[in-house]
Legacy VTK file of the C-alpha trace (Angstrom):
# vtk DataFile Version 3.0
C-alpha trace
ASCII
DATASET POLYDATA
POINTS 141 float
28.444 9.604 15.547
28.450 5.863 15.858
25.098 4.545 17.468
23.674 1.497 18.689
23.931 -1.782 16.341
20.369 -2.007 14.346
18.168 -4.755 15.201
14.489 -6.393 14.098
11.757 -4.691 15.176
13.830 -0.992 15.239
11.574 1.508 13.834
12.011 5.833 12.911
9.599 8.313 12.656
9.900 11.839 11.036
7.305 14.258 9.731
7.794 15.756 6.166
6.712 18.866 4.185
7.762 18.683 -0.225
7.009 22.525 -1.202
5.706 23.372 -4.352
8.928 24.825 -5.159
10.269 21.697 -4.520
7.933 19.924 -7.284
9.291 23.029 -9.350
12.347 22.235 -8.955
12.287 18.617 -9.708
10.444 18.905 -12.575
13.534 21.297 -13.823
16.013 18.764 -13.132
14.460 15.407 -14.237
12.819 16.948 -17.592
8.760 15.838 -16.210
7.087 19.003 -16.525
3.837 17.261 -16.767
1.141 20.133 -15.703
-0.153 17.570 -12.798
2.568 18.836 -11.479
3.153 22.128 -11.774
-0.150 23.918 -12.999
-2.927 24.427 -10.708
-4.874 25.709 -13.690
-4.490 22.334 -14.961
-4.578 19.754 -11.953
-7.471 21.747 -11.058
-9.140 19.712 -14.129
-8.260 16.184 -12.170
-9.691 13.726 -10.056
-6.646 15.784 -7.477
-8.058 19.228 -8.077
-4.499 20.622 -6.907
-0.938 19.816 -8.384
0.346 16.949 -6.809
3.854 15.590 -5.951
5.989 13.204 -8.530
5.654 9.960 -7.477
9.419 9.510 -7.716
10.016 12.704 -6.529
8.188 11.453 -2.743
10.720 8.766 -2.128
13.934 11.204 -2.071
12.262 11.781 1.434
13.380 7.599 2.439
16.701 8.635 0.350
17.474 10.869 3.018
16.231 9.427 5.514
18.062 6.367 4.722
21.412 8.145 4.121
20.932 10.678 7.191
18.954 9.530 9.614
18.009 5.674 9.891
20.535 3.304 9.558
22.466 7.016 8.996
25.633 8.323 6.977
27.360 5.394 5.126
24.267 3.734 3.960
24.110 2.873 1.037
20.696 1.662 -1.395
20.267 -2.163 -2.297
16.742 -1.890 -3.356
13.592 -0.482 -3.164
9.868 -1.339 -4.016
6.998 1.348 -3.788
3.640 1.170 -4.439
1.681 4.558 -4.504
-1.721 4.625 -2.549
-2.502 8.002 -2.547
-1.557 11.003 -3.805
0.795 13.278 -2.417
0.109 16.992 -2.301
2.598 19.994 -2.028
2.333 21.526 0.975
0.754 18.850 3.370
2.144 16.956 6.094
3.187 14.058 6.138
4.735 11.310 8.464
7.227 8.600 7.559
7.476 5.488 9.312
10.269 3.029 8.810
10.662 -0.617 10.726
13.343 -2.919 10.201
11.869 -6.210 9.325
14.545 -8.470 8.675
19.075 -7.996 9.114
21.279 -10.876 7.137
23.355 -10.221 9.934
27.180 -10.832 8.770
26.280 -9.244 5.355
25.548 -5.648 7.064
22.058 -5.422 5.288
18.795 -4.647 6.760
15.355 -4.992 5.083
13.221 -1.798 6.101
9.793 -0.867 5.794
8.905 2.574 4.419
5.191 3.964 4.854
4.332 7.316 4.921
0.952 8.730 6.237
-1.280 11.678 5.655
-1.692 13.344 9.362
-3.194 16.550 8.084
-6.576 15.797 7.896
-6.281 13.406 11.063
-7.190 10.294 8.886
-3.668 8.893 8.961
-4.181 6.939 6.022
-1.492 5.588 4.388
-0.280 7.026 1.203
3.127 5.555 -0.102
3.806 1.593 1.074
7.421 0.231 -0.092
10.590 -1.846 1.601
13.814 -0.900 0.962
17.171 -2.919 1.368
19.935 -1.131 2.373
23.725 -1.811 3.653
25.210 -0.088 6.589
28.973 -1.779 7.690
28.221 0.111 10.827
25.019 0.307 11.965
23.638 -3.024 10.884
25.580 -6.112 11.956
LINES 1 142
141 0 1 2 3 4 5 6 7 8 9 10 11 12 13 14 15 16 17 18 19 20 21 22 23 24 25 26 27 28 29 30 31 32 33 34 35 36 37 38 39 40 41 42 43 44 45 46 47 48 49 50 51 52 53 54 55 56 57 58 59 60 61 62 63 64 65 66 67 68 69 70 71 72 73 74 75 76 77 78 79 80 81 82 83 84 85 86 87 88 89 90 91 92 93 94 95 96 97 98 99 100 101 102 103 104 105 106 107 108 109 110 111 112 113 114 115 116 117 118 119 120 121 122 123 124 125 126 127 128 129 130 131 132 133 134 135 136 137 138 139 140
């Protein structure tokens, strides 16, 4: 399943759901049960009015899209920065966008942007902004 070498200016595109189960889920395994998350009684109280996604929780979606998709199987993390715009809500969609904006070619590393966008409401405003650094020995020369 070998593909093309990476190169600047390479971008991906994928649309995402994160179910409420999901946030259910993750708020089993990591311990944060805070009720933003998981009570709709609750977050209806907020500024959200709804439950709303883990930050952390919102960039397993570049995890696998790093390790799957783009660069693809064998990747592994270097880094990552991510600054939260907006919130995320359970059951909305969503679109990722990543662009490779730099490769220290000879190192096999590639510096990507990761952006994902609310498409729902046909605003397309951005929600999550970050830039991840990642190795691939063969995808990324």
């Amino acid at each position: 399943m070998i593909e093309k070498m990476l190169k600047v200016g390479d971008t991906y595109e994928t649309e995402f759901v994160i179910t409420q189960e999901q946030v259910n889920a993750f708020a089993e395994l990591s311990g944060d049960k805070n009720p933003l998350h998981i009570d709709a009684e609750f977050a209806a109280t907020t500024n959200f009015k709804s439950p709303i996604v883990h930050g952390i929780f919102t960039s397993a979606v570049i995890s696998k899209i790093l390790g799957m998709e783009f660069p693809g199987p064998g990747t592994f993390y270097l880094g990552q920065k991510l600054e939260f715009k907006r919130a995320i809500y359970p059951e909305k969609r969503y679109v990722a966008k990543f662009e490779i904006t730099e490769i220290r070619e000879g190192k096999h590393i590639a510096v990507i942007s990761t952006q994902y966008f609310e498409t729902e409401t046909g605003r397309n405003r951005i929600v999550l902004d970050g830039e991840a650094e990642v190795k691939n020995l063969e995808r990324i020369p």
